[in-house]
NUNUDO-787783 format. One record per residue (C-alpha): residue number from 1; chain; x, y, z. Coordinates in steps of 0.001 Angstrom, whole numbers, plus 500000, padded with zeros to 6 digits. Example, Ala and Ser with C-alpha at 12.3 -4.5 7.8 and 13.67 -1.06 7.14 Angstrom:
BEGIN
{n=1	chain=A	px=512300	py=495500	pz=507800}
{n=2	chain=A	px=513670	py=498940	pz=507140}
This chain:
BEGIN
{n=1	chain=A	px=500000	py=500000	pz=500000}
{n=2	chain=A	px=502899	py=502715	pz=500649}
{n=3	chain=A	px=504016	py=501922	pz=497345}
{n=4	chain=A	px=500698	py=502778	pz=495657}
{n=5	chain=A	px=500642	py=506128	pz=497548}
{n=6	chain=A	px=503682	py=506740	pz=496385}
{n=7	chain=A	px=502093	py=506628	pz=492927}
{n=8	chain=A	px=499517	py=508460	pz=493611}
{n=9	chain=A	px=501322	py=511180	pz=494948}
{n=10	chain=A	px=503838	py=512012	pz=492250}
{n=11	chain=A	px=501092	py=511543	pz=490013}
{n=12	chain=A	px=499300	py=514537	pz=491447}
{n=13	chain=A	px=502548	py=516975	pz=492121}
{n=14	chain=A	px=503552	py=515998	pz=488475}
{n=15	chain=A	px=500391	py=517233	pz=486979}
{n=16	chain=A	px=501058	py=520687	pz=488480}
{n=17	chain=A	px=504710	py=520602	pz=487835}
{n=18	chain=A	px=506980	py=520965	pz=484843}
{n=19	chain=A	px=507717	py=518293	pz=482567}
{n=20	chain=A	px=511268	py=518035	pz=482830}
{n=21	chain=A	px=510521	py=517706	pz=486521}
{n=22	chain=A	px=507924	py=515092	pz=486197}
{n=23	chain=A	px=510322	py=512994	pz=483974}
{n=24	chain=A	px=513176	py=513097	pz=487115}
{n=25	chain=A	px=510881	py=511659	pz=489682}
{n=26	chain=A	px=510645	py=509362	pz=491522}
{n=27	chain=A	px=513686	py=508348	pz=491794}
{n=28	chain=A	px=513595	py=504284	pz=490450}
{n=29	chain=A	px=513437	py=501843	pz=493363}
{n=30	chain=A	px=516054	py=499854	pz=494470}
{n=31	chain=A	px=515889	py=496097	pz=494596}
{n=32	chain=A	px=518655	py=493084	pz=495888}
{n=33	chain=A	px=519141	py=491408	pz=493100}
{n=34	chain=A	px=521688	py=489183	pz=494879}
{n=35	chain=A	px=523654	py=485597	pz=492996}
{n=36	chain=A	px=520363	py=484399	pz=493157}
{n=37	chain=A	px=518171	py=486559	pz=491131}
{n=38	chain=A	px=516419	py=485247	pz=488090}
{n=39	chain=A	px=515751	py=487737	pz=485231}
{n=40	chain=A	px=512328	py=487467	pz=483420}
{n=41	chain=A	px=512397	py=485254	pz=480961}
{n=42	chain=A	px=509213	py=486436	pz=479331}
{n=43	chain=A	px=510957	py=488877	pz=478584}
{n=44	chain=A	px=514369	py=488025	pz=477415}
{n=45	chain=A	px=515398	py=490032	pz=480661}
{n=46	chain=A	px=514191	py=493178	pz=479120}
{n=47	chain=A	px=512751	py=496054	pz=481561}
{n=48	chain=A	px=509084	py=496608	pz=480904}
{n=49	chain=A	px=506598	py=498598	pz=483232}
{n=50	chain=A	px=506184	py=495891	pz=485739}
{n=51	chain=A	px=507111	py=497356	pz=489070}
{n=52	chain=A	px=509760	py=494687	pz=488722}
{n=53	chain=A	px=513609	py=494723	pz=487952}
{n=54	chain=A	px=513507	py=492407	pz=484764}
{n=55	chain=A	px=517240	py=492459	pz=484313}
{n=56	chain=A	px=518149	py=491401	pz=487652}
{n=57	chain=A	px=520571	py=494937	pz=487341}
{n=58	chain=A	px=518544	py=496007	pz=491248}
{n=59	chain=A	px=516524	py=498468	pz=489833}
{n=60	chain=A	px=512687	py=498520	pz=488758}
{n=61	chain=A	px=511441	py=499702	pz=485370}
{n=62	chain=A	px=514997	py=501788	pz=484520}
{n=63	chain=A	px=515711	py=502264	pz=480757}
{n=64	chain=A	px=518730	py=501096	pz=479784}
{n=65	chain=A	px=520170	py=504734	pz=478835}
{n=66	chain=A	px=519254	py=504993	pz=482319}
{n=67	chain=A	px=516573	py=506541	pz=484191}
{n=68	chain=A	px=513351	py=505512	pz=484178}
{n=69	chain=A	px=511190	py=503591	pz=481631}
{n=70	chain=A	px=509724	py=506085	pz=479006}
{n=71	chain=A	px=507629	py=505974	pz=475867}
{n=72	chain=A	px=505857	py=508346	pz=472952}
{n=73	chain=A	px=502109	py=509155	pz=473993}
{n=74	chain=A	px=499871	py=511460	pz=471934}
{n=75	chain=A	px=496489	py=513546	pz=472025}
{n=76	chain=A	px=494260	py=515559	pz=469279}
{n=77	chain=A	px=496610	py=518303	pz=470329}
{n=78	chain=A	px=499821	py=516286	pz=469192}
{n=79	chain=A	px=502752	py=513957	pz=470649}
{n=80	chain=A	px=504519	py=513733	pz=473996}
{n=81	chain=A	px=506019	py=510832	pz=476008}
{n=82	chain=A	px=505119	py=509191	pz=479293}
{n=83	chain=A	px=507165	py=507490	pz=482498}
{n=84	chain=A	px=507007	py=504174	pz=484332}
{n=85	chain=A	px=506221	py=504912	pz=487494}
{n=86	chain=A	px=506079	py=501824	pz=489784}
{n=87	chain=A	px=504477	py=499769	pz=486929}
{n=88	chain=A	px=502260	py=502130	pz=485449}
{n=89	chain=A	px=502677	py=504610	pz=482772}
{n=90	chain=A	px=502337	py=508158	pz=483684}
{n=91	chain=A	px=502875	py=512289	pz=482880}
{n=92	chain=A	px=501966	py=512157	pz=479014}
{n=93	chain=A	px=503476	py=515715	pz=478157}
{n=94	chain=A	px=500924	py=516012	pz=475122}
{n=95	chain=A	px=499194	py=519108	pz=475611}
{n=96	chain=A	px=495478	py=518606	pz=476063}
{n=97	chain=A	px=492516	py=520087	pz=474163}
{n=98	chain=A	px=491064	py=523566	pz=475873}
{n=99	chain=A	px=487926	py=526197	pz=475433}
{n=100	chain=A	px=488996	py=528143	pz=471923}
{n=101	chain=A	px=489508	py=531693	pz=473483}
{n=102	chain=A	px=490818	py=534601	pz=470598}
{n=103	chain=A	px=494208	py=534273	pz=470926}
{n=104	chain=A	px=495643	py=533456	pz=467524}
{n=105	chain=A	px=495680	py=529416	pz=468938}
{n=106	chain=A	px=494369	py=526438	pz=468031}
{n=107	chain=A	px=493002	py=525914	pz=471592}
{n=108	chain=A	px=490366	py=523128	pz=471031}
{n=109	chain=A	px=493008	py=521777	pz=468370}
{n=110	chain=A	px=490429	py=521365	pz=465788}
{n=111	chain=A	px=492102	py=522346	pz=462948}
{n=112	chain=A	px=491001	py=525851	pz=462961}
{n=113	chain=A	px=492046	py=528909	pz=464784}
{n=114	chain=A	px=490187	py=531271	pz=466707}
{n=115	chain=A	px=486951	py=530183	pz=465653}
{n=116	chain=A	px=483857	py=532150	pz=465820}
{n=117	chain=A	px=486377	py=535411	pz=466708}
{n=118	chain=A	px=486067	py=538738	pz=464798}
{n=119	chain=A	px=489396	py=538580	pz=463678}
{n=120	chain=A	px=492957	py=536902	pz=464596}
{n=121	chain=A	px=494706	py=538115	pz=468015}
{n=122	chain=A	px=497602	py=540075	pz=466347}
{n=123	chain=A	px=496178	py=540569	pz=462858}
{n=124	chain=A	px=496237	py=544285	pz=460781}
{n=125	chain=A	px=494736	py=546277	pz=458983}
{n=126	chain=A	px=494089	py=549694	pz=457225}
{n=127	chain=A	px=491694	py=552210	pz=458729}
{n=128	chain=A	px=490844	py=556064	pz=458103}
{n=129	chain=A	px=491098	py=557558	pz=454932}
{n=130	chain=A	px=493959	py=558938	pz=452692}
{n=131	chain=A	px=490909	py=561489	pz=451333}
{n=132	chain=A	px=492084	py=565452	pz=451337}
{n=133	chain=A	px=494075	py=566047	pz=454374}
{n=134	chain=A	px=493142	py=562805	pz=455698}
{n=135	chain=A	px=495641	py=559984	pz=456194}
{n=136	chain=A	px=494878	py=555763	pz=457027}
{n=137	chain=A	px=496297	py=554244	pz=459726}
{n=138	chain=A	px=496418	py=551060	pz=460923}
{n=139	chain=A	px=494348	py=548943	pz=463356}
{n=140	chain=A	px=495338	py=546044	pz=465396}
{n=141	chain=A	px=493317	py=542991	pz=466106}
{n=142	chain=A	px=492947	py=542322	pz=470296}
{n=143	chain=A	px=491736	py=539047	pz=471813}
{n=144	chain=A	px=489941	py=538394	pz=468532}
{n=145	chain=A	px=488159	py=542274	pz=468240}
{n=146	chain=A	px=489217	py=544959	pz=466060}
{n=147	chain=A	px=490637	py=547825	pz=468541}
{n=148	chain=A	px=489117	py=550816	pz=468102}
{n=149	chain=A	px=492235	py=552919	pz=468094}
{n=150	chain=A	px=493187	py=553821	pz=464640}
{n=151	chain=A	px=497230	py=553730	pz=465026}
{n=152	chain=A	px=498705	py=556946	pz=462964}
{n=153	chain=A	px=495319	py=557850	pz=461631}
{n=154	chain=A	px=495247	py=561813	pz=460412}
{n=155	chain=A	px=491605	py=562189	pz=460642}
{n=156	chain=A	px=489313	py=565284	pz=458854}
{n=157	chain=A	px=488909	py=568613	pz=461042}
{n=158	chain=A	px=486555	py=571655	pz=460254}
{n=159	chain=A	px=487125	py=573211	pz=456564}
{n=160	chain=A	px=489346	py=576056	pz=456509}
{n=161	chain=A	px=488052	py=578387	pz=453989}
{n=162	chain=A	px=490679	py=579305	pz=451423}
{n=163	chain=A	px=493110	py=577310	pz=452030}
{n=164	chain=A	px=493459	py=575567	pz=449329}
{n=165	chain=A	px=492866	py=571583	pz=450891}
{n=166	chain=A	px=489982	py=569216	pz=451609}
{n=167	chain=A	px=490271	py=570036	pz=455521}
{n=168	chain=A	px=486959	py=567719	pz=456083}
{n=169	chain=A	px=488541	py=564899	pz=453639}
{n=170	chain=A	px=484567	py=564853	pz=451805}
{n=171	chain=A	px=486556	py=565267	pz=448183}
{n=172	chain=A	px=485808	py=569048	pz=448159}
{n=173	chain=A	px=487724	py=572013	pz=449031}
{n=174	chain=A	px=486699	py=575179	pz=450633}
{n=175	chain=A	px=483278	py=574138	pz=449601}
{n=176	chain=A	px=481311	py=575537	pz=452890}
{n=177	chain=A	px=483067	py=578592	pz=452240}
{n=178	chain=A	px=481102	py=581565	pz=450463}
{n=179	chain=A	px=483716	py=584653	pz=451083}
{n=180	chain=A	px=485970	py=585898	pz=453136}
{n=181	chain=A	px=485951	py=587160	pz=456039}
{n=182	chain=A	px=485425	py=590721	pz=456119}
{n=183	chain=A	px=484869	py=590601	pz=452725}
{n=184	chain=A	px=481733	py=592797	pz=451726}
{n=185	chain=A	px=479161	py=592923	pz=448513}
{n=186	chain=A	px=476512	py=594968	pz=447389}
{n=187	chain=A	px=473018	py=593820	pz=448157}
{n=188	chain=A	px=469501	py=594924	pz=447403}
{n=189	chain=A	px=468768	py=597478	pz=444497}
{n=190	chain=A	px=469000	py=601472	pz=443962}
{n=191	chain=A	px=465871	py=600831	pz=441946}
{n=192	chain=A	px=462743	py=603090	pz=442127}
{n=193	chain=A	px=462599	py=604417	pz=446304}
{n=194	chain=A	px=464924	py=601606	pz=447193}
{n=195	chain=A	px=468467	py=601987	pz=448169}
{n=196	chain=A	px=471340	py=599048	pz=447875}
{n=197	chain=A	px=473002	py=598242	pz=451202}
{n=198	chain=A	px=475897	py=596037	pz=451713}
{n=199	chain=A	px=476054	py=592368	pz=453364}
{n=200	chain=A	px=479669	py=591447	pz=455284}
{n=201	chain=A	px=480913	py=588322	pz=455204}
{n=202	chain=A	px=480941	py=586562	pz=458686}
{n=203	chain=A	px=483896	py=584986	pz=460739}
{n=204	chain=A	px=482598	py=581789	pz=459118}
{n=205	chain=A	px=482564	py=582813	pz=455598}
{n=206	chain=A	px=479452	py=583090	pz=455229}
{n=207	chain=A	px=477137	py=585857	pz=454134}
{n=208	chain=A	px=475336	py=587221	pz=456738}
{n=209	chain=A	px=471900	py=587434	pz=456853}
{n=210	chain=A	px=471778	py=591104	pz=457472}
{n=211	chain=A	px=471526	py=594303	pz=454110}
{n=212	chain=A	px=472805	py=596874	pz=456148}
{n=213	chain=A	px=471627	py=599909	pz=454940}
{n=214	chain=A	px=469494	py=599086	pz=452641}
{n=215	chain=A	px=465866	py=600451	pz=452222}
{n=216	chain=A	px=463617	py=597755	pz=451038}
{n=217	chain=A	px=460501	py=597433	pz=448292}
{n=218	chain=A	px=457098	py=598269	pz=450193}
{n=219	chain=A	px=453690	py=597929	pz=448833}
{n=220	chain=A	px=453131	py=600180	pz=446205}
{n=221	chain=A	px=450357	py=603508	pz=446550}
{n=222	chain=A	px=449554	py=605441	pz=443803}
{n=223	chain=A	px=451993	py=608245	pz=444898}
{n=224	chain=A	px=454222	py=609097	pz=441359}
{n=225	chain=A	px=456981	py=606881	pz=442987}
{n=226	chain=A	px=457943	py=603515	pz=442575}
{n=227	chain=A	px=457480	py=602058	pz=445936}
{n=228	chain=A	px=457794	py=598619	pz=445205}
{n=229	chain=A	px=460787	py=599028	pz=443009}
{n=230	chain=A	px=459697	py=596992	pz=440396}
{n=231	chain=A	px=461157	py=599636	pz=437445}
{n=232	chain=A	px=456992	py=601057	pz=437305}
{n=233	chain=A	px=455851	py=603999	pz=438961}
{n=234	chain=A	px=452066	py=603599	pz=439766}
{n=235	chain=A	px=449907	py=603429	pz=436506}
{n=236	chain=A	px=452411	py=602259	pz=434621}
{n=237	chain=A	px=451683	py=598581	pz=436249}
{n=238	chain=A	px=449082	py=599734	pz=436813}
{n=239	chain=A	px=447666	py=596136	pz=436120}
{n=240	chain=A	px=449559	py=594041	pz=439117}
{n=241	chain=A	px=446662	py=596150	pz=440986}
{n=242	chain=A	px=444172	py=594707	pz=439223}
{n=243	chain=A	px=443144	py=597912	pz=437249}
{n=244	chain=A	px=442787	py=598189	pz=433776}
{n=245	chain=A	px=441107	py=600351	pz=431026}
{n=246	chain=A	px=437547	py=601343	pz=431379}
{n=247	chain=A	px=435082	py=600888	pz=428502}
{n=248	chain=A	px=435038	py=604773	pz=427688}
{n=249	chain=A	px=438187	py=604961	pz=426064}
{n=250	chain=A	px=436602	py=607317	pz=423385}
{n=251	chain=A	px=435586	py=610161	pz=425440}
{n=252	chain=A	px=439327	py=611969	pz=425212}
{n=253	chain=A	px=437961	py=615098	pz=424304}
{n=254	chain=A	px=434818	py=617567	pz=424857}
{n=255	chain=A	px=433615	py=616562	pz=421571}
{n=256	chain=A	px=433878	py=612939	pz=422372}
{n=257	chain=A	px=432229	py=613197	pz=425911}
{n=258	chain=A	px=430058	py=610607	pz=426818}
{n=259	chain=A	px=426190	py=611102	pz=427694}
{n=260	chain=A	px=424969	py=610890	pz=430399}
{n=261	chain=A	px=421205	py=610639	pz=431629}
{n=262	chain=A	px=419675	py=613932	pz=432606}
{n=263	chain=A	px=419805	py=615298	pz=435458}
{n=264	chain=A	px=416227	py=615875	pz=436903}
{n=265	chain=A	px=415432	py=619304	pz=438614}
{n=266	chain=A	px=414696	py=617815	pz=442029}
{n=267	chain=A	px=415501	py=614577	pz=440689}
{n=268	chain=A	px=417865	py=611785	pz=442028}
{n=269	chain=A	px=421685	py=611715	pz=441716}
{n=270	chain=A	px=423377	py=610902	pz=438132}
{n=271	chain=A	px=426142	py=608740	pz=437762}
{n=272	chain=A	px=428461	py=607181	pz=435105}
{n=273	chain=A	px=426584	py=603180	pz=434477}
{n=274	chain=A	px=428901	py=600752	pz=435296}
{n=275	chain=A	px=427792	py=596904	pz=434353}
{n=276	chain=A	px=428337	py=595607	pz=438091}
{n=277	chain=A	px=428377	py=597939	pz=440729}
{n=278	chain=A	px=429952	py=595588	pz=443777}
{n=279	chain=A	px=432810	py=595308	pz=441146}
{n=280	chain=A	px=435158	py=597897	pz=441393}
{n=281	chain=A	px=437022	py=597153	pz=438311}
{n=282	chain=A	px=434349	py=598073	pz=436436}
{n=283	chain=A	px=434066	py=601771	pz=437081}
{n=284	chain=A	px=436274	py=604069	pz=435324}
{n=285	chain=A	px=439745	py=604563	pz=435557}
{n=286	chain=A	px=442600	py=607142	pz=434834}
{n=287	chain=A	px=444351	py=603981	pz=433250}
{n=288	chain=A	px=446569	py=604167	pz=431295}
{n=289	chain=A	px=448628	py=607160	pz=431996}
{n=290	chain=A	px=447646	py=610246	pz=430182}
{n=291	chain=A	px=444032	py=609059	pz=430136}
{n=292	chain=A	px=440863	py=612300	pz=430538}
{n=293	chain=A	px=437525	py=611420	pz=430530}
{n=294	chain=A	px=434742	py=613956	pz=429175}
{n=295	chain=A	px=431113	py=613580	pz=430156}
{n=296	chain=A	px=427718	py=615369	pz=428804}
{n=297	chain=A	px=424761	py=615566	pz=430360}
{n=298	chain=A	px=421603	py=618261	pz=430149}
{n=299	chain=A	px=420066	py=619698	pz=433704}
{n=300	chain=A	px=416566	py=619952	pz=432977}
{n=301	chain=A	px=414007	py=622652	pz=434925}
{n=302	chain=A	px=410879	py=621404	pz=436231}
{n=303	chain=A	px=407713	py=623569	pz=437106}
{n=304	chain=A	px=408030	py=625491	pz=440154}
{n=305	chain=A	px=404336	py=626623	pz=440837}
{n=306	chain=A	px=402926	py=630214	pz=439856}
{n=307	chain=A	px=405560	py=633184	pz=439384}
{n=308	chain=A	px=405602	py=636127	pz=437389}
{n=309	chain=A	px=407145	py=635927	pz=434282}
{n=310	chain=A	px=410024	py=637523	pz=433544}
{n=311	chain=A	px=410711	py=638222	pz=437182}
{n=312	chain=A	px=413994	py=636254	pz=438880}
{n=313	chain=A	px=413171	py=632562	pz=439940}
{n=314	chain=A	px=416355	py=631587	pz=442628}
{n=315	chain=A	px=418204	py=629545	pz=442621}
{n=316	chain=A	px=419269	py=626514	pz=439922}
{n=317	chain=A	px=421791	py=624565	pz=441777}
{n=318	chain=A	px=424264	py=622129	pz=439883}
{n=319	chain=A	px=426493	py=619557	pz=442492}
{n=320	chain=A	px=429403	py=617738	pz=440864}
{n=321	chain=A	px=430821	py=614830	pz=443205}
{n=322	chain=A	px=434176	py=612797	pz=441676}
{n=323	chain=A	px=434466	py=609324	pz=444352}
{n=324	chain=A	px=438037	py=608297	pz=444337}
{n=325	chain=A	px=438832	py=604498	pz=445137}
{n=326	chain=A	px=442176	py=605166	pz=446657}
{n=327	chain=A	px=441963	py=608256	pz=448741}
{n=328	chain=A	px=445668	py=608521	pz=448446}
{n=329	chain=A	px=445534	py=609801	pz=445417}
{n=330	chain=A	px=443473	py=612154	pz=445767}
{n=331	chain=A	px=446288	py=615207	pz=445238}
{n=332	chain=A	px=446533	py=613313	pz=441310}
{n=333	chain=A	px=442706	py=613771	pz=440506}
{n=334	chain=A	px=441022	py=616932	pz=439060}
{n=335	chain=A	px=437582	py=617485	pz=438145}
{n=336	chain=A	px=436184	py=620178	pz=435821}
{n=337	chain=A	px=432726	py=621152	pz=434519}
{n=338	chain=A	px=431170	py=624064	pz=432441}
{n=339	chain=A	px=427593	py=625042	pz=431620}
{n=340	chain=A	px=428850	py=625977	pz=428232}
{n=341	chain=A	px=429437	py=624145	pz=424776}
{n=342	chain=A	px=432882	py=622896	pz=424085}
{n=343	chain=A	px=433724	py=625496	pz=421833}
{n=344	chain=A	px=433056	py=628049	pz=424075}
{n=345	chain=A	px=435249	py=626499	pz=427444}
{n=346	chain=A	px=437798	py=628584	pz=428634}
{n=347	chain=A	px=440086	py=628224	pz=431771}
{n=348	chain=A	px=437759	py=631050	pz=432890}
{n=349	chain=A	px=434475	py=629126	pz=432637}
{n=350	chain=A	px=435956	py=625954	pz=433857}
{n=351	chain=A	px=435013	py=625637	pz=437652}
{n=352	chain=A	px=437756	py=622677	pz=439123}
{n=353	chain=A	px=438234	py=620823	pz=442309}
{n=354	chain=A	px=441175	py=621895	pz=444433}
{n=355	chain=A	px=441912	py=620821	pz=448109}
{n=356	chain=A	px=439217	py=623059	pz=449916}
{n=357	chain=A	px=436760	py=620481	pz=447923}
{n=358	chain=A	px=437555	py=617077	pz=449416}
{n=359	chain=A	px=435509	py=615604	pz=452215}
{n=360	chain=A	px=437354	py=612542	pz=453660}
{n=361	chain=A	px=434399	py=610965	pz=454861}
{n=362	chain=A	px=433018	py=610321	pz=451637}
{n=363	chain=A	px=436547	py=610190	pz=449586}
{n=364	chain=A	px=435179	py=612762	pz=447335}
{n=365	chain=A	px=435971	py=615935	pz=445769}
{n=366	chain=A	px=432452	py=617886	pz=445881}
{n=367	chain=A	px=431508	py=621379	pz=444192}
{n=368	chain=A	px=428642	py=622868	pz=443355}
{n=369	chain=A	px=427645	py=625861	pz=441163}
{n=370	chain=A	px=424649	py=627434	pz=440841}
{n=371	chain=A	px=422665	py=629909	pz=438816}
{n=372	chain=A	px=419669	py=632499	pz=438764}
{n=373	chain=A	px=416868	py=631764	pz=436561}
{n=374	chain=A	px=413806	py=633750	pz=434986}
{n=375	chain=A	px=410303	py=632990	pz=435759}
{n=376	chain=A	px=408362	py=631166	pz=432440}
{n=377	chain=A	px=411689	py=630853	pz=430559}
{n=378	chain=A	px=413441	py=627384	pz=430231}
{n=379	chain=A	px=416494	py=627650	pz=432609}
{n=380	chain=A	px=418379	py=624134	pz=431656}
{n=381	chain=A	px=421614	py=623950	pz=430707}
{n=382	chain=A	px=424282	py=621792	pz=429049}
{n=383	chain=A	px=426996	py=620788	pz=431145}
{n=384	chain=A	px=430208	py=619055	pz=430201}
{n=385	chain=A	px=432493	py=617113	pz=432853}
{n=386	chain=A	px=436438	py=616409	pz=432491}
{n=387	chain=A	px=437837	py=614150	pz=435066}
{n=388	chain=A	px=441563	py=613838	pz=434506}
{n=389	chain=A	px=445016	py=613635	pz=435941}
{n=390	chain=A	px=446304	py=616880	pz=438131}
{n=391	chain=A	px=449332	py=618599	pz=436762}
{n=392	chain=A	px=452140	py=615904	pz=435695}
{n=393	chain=A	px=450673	py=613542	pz=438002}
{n=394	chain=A	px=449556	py=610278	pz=437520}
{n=395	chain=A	px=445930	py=609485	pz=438642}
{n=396	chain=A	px=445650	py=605690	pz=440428}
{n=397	chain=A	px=442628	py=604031	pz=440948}
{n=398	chain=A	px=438950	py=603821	pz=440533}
{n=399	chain=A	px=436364	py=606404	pz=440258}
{n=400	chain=A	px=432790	py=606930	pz=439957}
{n=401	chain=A	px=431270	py=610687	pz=438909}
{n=402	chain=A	px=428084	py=611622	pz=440310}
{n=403	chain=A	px=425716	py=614498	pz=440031}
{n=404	chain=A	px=422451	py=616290	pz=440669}
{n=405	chain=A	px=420323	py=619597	pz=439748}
{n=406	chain=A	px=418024	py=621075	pz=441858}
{n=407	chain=A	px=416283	py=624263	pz=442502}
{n=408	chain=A	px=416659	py=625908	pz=446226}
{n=409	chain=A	px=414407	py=629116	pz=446131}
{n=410	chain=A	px=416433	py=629752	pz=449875}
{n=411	chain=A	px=419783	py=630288	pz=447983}
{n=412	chain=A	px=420252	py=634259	pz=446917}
{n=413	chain=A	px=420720	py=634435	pz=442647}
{n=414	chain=A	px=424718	py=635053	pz=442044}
């Protein structure tokens, strides 16, 4: 039995220890082999693992290099050898199969290394880019996972504007550049009212947002400028306000005036017919520039009970109103009448608006003129209208002309 633990024993330490070690010990018992010892014929008194000394030499399993009995032993990892010890064969230094792990091994020798791994413990490879500025590096393969440290690797930074290089490595240079800094331009237009400014270019060439200085397009008002600063001052786009041409075109001139109904004594108010009153382009306009619009009409006298003829009747009263769509321009509008034939008008016998004659309320220029009559004698007259542009100006807008005769026997003759 002490032999056995023996065994046992050295069996253990050996599997913990280094080979060489393991192949040392123990050392090979010791036998009396005296005059009288008979070596074993089975075996031609050759040592075998027997626990016995075959060659009657007084030593147990020795080789006969000396030492201990040893032989080649192998596993699916490769070849080692083995030691007698005491009769049995022990310590195969073959290495035995382990868990793969990602070490660039053949761990579980299958055949096959670092199965299953990302990549082989100590491999290489290129990463980064050699784009612009940019240059690759190299990465390294740990424990079977590509490292994310990119070994040398020149990587992209912000773009430098004019600088020549592909800063951000994306193929392009300087291409989130749009000037220089400091750098200015002209912006907006000395067109019509406007005025150009000037736009800087930022710390991060880049225009700024900013005209400074510059005096923008507004909404244009029939005011002889050109507010929007389109290159047309009022009527001459006239259209983008929606106005156009009236129907009357023809009435230029006294002798062309258009008729109008007559105007009742007493009666109700006259105007110019338009075909749809809740339209407003289809009253008259001052469009296109230059335009004058001339309007007849006859004021006819009704009965005014018993008087003596030939004595004064008082008084005939004639009111003119011009209604302006755009109240703004009311400074570019004139209106004119006479009581007289066109041949016979004179700047004299012209009666025209002028500022005294406009009542806001009712965006209207309003006159009146009036006129003593003669008992028994027909007092009506024939009365021609010009509406038309004041001065130079040019007359925006819509307008509708309005009148009505009347007899006031309160009002004193002229």
């Amino acid at each position: 039995m002490r032999g056995l633990s023996v065994q046992i024993s050295w069996f253990l330490v050996c599997l913990g220890a280094a080979v060489a070690g393991c192949g040392a010990e123990p050392s090979l018992p010791k036998v009396d082999a005296g005059p009288g010892c008979v070596a074993n014929a089975e075996t031609g008194g050759v040592e075998i693992c027997n626990n016995q000394d075959d060659d009657c030499n007084g030593l147990v399993d020795d080789a006969m290099s000396g030492g201990a009995l040893r032989q080649a032993c192998s596993t699916s990892c490769g070849g080692g050898t083995e030691q007698c010890v005491r009769g049995a064969w022990m310590g195969c230094t073959a290495r035995e199969p382990s868990t793969e792990i990602c070490n660039g091994m053949d761990d579980d020798c299958n055949d096959q290394v670092d199965e299953g791994c990302e990549c082989v413990h100590g491999e290489t490879r290129a990463c980064g880019d050699d784009e612009g500025a940019c240059r690759a590096g190299i990465e390294q393969c740990i424990d079977g996972t590509w490292s994310t440290n990119c070994i040398g690797e020149v990587g992209p930074t912000a773009e430098v504007c004019n600088n020549g290089i592909d800063d951000d490595c994306n193929g392009r240079i300087d291409e989130e550049c749009q000037c220089v800094a400091g750098e200015t331009q002209v912006c907006g237009t000395d067109e019509g009212q406007c005025t150009a400014g000037q736009i800087v270019c930022g710390m991060d060439n880049r225009w700024g947002d900013s005209c400074e200085g510059e005096v923008r397009p507004m909404m244009e008002t029939c005011n002889g400028f050109d507010d929007d600063c389109d290159g047309a001052v009022d009527w001459n786009d006239a259209t983008s306000f929606g106005w156009q041409a009236d129907g009357l075109e023809t009435n230029e001139t006294c002798n062309q005036a258009t008729t109008l109904d007559t105007a009742i004594d007493g009666g109700a108010w006259i105007s110019v017919p338009v075909d749809n009153p809740s339209n407003l382009t289809t009253y008259p306009s001052m469009y296109p520039a230059g335009d004058e619009d001339w309007y007849a009409f006859r004021t006819e006298e009704v009965s005014h009970g018993a008087c003596v003829p030939g004595l004064s009747q008082c008084a005939f009263v004639l009111a003119v109103q011009l209604e302006i769509s755009d109240p703004a321009a009311k400074d570019d509008y004139e209106v004119c009448f006479a009581t007289t034939s066109c041949g016979m008008i004179t700047p004299d016998n012209l009666f025209c608006s002028n500022s005294g004659r406009w009542v806001e309320d009712a965006s209207s220029y309003v006159m009146a003129i009036k006129w003593g009559g003669v008992c028994a004698r027909d007092d009506s007259r024939d009365v021609k209208v010009v509406v038309r542009s004041k001065g130079n100006a040019q007359a925006c807008g819509y307008y509708q002309l309005h009148s009505r005769f009347y007899y006031d026997p309160e009002e004193e003759c002229p």
